[in-house]
Structures are given as C-alpha cells and as structure tokens.
mmCIF entry with sequence, helices, sheets and N, C-alpha, C, O atoms, coordinates in Angstrom:
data_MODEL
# 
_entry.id   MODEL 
# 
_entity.id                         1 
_entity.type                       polymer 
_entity.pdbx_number_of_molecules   1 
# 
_entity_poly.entity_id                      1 
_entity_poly.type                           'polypeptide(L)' 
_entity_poly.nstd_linkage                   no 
_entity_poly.nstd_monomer                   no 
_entity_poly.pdbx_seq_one_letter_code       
;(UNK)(UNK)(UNK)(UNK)(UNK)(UNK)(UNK)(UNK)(UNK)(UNK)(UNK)(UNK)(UNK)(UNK)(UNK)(UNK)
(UNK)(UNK)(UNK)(UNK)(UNK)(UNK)(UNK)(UNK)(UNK)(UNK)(UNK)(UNK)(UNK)(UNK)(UNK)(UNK)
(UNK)(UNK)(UNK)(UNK)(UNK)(UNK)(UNK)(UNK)(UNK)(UNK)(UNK)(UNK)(UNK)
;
_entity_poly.pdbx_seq_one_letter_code_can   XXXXXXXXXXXXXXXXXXXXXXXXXXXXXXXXXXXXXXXXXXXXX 
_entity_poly.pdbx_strand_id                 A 
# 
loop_
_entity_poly_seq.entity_id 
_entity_poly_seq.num 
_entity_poly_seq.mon_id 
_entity_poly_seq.hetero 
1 1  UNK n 
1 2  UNK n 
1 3  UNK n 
1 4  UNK n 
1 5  UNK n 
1 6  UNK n 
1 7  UNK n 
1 8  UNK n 
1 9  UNK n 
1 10 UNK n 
1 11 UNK n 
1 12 UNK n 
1 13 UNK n 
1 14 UNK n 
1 15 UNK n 
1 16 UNK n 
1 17 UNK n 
1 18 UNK n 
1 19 UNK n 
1 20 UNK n 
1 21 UNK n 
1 22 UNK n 
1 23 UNK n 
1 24 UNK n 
1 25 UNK n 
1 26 UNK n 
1 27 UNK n 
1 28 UNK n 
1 29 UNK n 
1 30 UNK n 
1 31 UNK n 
1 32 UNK n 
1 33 UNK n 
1 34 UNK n 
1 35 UNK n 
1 36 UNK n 
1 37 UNK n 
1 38 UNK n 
1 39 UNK n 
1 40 UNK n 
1 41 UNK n 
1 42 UNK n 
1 43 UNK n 
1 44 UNK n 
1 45 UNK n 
# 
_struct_asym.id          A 
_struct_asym.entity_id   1 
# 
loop_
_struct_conf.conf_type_id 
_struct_conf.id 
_struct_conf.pdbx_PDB_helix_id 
_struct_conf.beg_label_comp_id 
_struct_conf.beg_label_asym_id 
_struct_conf.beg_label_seq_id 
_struct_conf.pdbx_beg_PDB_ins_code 
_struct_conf.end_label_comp_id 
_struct_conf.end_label_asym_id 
_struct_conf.end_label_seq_id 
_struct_conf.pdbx_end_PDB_ins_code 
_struct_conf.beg_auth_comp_id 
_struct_conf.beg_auth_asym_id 
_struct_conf.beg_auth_seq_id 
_struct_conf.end_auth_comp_id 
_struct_conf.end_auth_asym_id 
_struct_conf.end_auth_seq_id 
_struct_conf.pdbx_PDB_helix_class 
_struct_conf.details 
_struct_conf.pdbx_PDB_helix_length 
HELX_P HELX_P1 AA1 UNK A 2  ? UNK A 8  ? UNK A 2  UNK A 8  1 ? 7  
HELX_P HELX_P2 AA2 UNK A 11 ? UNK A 44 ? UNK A 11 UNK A 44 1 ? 34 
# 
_struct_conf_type.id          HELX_P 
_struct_conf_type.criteria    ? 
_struct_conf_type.reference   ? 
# 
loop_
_atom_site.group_PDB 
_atom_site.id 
_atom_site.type_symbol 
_atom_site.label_atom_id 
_atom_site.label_alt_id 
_atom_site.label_comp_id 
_atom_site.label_asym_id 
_atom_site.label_entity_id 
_atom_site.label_seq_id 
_atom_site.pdbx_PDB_ins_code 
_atom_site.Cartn_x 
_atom_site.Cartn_y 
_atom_site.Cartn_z 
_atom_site.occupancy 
_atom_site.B_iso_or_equiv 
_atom_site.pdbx_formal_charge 
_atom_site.auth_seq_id 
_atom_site.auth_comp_id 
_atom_site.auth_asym_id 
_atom_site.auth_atom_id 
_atom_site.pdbx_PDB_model_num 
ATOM 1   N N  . UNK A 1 1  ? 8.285   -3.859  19.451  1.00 0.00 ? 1  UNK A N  1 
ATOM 2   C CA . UNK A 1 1  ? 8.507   -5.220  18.958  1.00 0.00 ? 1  UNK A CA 1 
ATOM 3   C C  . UNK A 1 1  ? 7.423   -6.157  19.476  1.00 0.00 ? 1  UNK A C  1 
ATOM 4   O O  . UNK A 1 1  ? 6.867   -7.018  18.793  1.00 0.00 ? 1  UNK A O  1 
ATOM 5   N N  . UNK A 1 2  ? 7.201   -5.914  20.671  1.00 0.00 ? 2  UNK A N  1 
ATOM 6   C CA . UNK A 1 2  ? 5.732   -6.711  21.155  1.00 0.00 ? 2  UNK A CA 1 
ATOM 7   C C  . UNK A 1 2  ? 4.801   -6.703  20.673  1.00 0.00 ? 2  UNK A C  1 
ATOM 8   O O  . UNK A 1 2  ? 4.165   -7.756  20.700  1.00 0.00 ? 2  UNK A O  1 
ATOM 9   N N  . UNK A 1 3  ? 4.203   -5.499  19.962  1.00 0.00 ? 3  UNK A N  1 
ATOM 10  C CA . UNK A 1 3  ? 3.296   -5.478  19.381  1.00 0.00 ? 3  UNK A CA 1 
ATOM 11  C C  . UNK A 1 3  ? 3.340   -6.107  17.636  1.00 0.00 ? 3  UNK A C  1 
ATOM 12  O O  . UNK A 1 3  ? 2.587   -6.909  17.083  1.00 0.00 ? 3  UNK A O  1 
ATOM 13  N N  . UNK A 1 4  ? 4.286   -5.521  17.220  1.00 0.00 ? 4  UNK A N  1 
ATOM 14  C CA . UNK A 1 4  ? 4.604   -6.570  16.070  1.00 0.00 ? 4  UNK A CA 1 
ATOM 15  C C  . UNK A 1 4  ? 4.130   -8.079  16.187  1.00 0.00 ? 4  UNK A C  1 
ATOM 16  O O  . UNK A 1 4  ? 3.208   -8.554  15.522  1.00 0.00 ? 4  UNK A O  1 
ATOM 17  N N  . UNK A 1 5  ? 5.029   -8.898  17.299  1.00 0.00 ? 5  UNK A N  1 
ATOM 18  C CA . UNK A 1 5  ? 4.754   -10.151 17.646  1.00 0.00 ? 5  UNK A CA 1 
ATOM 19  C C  . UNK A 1 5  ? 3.520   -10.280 17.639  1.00 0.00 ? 5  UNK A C  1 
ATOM 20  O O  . UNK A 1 5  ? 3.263   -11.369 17.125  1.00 0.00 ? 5  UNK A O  1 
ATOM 21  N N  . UNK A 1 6  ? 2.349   -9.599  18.021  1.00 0.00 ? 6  UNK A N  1 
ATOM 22  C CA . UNK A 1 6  ? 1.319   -9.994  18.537  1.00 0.00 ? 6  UNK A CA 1 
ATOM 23  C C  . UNK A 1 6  ? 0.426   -9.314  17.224  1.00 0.00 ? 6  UNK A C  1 
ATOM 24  O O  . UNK A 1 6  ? -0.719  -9.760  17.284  1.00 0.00 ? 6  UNK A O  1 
ATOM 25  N N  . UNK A 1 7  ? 0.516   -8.813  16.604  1.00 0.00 ? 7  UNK A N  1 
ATOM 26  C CA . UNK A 1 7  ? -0.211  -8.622  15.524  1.00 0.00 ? 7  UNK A CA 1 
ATOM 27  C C  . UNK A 1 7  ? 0.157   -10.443 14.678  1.00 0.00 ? 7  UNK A C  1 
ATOM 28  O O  . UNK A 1 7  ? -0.658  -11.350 14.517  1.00 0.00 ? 7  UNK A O  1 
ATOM 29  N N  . UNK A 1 8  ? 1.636   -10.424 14.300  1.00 0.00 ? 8  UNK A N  1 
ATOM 30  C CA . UNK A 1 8  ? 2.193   -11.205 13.261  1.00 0.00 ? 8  UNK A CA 1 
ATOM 31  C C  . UNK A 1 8  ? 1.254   -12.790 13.896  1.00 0.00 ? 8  UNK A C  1 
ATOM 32  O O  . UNK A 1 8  ? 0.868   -13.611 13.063  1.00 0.00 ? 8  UNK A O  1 
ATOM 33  N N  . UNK A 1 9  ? 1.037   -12.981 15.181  1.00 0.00 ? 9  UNK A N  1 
ATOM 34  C CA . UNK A 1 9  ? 0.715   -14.093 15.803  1.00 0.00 ? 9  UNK A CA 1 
ATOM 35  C C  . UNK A 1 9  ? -0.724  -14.160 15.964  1.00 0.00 ? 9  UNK A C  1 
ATOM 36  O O  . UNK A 1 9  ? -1.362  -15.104 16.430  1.00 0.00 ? 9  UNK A O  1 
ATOM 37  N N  . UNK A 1 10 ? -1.235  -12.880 15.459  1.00 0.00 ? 10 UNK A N  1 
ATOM 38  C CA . UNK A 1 10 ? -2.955  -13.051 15.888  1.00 0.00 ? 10 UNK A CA 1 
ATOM 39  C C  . UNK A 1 10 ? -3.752  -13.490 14.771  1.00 0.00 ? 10 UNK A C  1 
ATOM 40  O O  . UNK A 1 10 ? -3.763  -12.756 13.783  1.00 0.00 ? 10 UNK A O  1 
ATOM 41  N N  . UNK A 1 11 ? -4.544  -14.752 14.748  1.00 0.00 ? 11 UNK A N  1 
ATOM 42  C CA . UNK A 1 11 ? -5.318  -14.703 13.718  1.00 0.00 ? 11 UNK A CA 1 
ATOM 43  C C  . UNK A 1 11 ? -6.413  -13.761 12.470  1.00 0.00 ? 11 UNK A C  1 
ATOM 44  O O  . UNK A 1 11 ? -6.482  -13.631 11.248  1.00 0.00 ? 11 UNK A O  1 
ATOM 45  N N  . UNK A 1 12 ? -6.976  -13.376 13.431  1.00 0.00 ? 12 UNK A N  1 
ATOM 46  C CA . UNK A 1 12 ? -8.026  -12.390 13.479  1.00 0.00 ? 12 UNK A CA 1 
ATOM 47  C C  . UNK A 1 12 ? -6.783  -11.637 11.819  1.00 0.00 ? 12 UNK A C  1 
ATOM 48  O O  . UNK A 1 12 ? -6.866  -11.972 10.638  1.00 0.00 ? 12 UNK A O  1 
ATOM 49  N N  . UNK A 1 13 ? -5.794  -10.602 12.468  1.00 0.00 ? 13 UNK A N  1 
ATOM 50  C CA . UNK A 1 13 ? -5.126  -10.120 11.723  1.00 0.00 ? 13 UNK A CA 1 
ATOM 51  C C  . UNK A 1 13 ? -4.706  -10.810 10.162  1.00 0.00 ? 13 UNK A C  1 
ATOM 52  O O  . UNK A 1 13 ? -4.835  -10.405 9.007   1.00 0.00 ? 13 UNK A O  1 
ATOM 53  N N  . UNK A 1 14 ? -4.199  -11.931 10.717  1.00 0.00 ? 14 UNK A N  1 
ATOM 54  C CA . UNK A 1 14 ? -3.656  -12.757 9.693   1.00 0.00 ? 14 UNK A CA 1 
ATOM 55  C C  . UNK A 1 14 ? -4.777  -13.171 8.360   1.00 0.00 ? 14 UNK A C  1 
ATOM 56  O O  . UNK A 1 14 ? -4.437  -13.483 7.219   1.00 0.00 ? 14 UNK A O  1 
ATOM 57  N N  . UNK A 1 15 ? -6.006  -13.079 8.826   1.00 0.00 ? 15 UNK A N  1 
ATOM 58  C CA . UNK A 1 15 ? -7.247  -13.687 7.694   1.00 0.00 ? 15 UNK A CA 1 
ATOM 59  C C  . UNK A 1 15 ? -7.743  -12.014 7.315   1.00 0.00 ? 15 UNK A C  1 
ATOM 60  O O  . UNK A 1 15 ? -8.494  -11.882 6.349   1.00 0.00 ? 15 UNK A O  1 
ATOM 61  N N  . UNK A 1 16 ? -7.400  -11.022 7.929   1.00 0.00 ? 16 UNK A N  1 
ATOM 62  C CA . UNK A 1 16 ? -7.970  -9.940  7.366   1.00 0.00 ? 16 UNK A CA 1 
ATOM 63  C C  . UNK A 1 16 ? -6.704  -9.285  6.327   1.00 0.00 ? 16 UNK A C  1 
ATOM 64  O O  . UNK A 1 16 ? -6.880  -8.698  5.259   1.00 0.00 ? 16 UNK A O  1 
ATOM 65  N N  . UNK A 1 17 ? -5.554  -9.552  6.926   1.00 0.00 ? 17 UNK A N  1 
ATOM 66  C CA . UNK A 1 17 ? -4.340  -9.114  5.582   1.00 0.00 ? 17 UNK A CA 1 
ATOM 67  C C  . UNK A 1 17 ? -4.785  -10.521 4.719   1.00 0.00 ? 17 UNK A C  1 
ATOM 68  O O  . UNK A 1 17 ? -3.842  -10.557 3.929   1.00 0.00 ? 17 UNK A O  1 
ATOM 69  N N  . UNK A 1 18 ? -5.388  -11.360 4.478   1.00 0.00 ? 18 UNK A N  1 
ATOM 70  C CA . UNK A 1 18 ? -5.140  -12.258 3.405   1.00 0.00 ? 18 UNK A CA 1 
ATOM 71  C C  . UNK A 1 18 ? -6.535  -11.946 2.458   1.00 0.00 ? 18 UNK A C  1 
ATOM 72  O O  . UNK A 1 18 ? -6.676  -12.211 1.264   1.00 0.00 ? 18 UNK A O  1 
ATOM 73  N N  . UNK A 1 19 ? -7.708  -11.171 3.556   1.00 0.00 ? 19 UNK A N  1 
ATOM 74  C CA . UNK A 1 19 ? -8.946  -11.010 2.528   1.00 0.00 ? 19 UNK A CA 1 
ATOM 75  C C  . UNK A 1 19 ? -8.546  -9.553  1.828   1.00 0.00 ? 19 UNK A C  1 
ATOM 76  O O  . UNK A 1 19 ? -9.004  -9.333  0.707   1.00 0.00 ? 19 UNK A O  1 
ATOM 77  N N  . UNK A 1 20 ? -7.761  -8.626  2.420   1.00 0.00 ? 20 UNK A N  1 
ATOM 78  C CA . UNK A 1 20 ? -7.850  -7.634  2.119   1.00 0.00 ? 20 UNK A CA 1 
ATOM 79  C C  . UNK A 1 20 ? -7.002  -8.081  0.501   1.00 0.00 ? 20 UNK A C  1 
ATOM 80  O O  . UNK A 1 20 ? -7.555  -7.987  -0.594  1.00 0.00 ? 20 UNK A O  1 
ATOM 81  N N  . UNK A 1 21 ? -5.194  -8.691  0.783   1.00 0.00 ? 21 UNK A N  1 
ATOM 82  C CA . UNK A 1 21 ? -4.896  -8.766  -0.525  1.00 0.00 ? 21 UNK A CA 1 
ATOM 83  C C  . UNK A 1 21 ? -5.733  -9.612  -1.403  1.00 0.00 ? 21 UNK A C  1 
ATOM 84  O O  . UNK A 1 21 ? -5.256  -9.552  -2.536  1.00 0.00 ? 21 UNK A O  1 
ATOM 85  N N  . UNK A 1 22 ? -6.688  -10.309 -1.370  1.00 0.00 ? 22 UNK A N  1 
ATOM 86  C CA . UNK A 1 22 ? -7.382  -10.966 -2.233  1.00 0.00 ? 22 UNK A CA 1 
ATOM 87  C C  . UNK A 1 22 ? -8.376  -10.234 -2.905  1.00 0.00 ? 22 UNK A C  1 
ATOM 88  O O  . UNK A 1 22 ? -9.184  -10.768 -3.664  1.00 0.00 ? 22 UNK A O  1 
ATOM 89  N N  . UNK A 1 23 ? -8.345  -9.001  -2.648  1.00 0.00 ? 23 UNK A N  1 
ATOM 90  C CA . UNK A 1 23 ? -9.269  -7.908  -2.833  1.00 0.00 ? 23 UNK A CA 1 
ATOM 91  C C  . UNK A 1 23 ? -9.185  -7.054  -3.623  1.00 0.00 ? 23 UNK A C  1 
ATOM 92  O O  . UNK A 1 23 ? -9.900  -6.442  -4.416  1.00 0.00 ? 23 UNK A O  1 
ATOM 93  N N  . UNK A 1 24 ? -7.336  -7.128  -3.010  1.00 0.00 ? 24 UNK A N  1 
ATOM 94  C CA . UNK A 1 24 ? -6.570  -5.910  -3.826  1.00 0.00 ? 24 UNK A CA 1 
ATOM 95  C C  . UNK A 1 24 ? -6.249  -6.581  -5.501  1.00 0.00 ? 24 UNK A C  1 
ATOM 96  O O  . UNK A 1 24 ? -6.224  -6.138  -6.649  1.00 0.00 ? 24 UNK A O  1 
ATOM 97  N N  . UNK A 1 25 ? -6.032  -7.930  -4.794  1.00 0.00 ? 25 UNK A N  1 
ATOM 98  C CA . UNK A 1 25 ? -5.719  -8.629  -6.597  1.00 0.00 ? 25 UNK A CA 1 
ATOM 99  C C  . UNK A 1 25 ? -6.855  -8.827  -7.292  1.00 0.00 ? 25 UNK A C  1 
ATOM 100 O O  . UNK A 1 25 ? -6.365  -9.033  -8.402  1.00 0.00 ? 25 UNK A O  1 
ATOM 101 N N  . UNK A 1 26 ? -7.891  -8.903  -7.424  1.00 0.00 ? 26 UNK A N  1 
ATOM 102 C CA . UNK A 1 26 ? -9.007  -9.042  -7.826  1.00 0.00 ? 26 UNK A CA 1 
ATOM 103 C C  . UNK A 1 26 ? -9.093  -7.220  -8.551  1.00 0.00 ? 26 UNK A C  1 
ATOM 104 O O  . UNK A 1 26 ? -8.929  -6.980  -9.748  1.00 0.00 ? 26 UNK A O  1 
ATOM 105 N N  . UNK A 1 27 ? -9.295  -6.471  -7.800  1.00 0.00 ? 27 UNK A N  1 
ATOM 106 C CA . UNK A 1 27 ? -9.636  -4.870  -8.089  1.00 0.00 ? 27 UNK A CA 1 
ATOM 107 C C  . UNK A 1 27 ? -8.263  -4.865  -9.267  1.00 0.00 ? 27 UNK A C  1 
ATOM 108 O O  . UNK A 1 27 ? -8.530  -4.637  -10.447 1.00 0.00 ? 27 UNK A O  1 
ATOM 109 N N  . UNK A 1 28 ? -6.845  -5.126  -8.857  1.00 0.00 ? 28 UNK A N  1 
ATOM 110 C CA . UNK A 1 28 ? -5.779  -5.153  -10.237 1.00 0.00 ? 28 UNK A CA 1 
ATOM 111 C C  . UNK A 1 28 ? -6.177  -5.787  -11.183 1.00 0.00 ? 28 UNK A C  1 
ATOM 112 O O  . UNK A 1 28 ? -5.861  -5.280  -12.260 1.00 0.00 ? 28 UNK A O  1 
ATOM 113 N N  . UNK A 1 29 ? -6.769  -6.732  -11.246 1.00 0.00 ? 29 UNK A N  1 
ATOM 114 C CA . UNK A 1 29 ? -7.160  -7.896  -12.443 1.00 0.00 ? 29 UNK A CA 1 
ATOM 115 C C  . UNK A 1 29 ? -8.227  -7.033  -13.233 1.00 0.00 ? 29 UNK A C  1 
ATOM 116 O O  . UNK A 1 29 ? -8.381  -6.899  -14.446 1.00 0.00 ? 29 UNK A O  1 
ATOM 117 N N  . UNK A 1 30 ? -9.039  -6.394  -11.971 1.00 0.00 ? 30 UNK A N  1 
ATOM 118 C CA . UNK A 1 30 ? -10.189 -5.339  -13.244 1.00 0.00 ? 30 UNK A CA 1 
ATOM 119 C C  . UNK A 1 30 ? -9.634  -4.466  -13.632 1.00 0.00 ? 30 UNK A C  1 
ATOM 120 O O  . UNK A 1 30 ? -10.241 -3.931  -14.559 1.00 0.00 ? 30 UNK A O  1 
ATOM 121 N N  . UNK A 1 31 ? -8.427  -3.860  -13.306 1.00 0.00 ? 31 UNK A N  1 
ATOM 122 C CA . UNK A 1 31 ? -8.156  -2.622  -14.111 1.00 0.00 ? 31 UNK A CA 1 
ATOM 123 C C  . UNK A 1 31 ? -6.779  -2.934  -15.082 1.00 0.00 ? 31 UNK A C  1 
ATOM 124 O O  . UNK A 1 31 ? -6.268  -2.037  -15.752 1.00 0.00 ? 31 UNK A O  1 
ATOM 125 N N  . UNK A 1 32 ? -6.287  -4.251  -15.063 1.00 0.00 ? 32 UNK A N  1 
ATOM 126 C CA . UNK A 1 32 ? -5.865  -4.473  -15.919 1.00 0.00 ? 32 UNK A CA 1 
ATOM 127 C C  . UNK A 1 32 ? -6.707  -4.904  -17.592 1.00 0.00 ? 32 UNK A C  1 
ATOM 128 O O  . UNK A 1 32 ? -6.351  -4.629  -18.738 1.00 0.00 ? 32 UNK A O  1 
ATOM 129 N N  . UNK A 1 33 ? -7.808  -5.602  -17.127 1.00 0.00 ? 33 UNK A N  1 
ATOM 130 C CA . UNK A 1 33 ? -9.002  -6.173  -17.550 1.00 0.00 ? 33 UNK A CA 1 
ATOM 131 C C  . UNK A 1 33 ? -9.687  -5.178  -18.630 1.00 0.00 ? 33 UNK A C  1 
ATOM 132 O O  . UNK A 1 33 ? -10.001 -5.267  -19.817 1.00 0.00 ? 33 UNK A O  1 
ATOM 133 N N  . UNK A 1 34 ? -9.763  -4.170  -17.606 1.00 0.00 ? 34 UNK A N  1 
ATOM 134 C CA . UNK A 1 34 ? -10.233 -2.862  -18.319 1.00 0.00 ? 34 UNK A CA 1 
ATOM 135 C C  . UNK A 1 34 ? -9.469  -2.057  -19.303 1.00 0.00 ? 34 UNK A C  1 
ATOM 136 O O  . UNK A 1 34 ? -9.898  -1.745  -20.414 1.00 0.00 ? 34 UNK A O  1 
ATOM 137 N N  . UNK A 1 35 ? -8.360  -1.757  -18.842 1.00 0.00 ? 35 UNK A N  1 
ATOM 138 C CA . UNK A 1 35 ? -7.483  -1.117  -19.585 1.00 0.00 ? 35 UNK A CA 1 
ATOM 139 C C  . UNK A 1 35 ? -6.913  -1.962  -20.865 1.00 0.00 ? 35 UNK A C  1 
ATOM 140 O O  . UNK A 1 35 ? -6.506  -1.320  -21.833 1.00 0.00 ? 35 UNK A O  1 
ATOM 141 N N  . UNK A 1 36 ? -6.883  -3.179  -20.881 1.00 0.00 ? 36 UNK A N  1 
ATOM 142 C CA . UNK A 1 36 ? -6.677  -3.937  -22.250 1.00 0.00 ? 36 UNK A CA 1 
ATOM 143 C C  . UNK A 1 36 ? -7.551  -3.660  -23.071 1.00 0.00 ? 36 UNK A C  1 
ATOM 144 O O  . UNK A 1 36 ? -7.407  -3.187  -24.198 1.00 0.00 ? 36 UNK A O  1 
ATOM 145 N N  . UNK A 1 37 ? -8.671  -4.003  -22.425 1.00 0.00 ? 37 UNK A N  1 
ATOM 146 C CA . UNK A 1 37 ? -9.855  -4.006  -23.671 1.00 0.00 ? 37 UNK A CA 1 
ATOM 147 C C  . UNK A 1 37 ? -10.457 -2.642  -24.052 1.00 0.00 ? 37 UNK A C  1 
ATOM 148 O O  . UNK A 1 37 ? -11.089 -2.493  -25.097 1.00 0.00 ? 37 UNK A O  1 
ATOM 149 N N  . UNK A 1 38 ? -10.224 -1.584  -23.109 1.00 0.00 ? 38 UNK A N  1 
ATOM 150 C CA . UNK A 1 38 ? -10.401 -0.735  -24.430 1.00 0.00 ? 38 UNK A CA 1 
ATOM 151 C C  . UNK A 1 38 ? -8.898  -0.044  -24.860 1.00 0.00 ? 38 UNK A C  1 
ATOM 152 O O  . UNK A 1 38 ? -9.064  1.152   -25.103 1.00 0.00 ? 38 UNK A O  1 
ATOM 153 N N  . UNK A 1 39 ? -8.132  -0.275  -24.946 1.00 0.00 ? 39 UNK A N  1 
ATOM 154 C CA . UNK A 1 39 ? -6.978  -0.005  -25.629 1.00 0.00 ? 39 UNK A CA 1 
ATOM 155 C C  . UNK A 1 39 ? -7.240  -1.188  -27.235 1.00 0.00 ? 39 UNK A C  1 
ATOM 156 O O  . UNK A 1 39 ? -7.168  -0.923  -28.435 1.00 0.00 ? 39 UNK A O  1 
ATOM 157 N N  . UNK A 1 40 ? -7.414  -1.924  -26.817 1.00 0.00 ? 40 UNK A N  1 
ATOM 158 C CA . UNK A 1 40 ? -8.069  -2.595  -28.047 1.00 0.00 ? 40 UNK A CA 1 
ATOM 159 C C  . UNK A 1 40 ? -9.021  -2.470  -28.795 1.00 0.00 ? 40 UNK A C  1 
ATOM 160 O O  . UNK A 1 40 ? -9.065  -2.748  -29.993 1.00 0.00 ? 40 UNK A O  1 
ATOM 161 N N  . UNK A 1 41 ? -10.043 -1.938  -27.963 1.00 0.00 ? 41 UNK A N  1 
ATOM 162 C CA . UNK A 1 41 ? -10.851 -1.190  -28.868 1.00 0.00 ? 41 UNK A CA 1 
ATOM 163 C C  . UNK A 1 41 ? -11.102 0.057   -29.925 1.00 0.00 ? 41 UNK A C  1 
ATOM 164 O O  . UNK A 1 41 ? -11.722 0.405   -30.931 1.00 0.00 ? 41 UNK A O  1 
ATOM 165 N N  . UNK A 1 42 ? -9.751  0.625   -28.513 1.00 0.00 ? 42 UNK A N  1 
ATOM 166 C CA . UNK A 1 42 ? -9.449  2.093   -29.429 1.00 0.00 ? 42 UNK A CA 1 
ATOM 167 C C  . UNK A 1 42 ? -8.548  1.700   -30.681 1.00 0.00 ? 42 UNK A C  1 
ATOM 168 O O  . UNK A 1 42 ? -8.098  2.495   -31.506 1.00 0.00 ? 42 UNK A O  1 
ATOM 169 N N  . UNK A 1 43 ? -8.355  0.185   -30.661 1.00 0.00 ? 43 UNK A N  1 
ATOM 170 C CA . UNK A 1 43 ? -7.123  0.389   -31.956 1.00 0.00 ? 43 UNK A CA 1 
ATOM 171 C C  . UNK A 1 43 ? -8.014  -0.368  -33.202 1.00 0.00 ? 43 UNK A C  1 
ATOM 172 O O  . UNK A 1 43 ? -7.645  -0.409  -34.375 1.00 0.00 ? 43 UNK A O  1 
ATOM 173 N N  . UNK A 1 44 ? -9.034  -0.843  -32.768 1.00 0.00 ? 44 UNK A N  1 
ATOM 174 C CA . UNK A 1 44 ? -10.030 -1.643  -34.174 1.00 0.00 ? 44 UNK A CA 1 
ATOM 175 C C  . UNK A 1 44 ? -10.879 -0.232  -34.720 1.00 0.00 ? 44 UNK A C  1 
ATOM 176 O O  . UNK A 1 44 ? -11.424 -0.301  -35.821 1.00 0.00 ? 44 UNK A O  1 
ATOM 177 N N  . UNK A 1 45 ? -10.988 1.257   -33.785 1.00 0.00 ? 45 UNK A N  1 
ATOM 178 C CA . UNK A 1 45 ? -11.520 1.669   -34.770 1.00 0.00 ? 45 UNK A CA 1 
ATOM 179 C C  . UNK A 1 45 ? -10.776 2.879   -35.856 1.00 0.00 ? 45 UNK A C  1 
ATOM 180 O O  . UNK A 1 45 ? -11.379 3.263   -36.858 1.00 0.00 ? 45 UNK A O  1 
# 
C-alpha cells in the first residue's frame, strides 16, 4: 500500500501516465482513422 501511495503521489509518475495515455489516444484515433477510410474505399470500388 505504501508504494501505491507513493507512486499515486509522485509527479514524475503522474505526467508520464498522462503522456503515455495521450499517446495511446492519438495511436487509437490512427487506427480508427485508418480503418474507416479504407473500408470506404473498399466499398466505392
């Protein structure tokens, strides 16, 4: 449990879980991104 506390309380931690999910949503956005457009493509030809 101490260590919990001290992760949940450390900065350092706190800005690297917030770059990492900003990373992760960005990388979802391209493969959503991706996967639309050629599913759309496959259907115009």
């Amino acid at each position: 449990m101490n260590l919990l506390s001290m992760l949940v309380n450390d900065p350092v931690v706190m800005f690297s879980f917030g770059g990492l999910a900003i990373v992760l949503a960005i990388c979802s956005y391209y493969v959503y991104y991706f996967i639309k457009h050629i599913q759309e493509d496959s259907e115009s030809h």
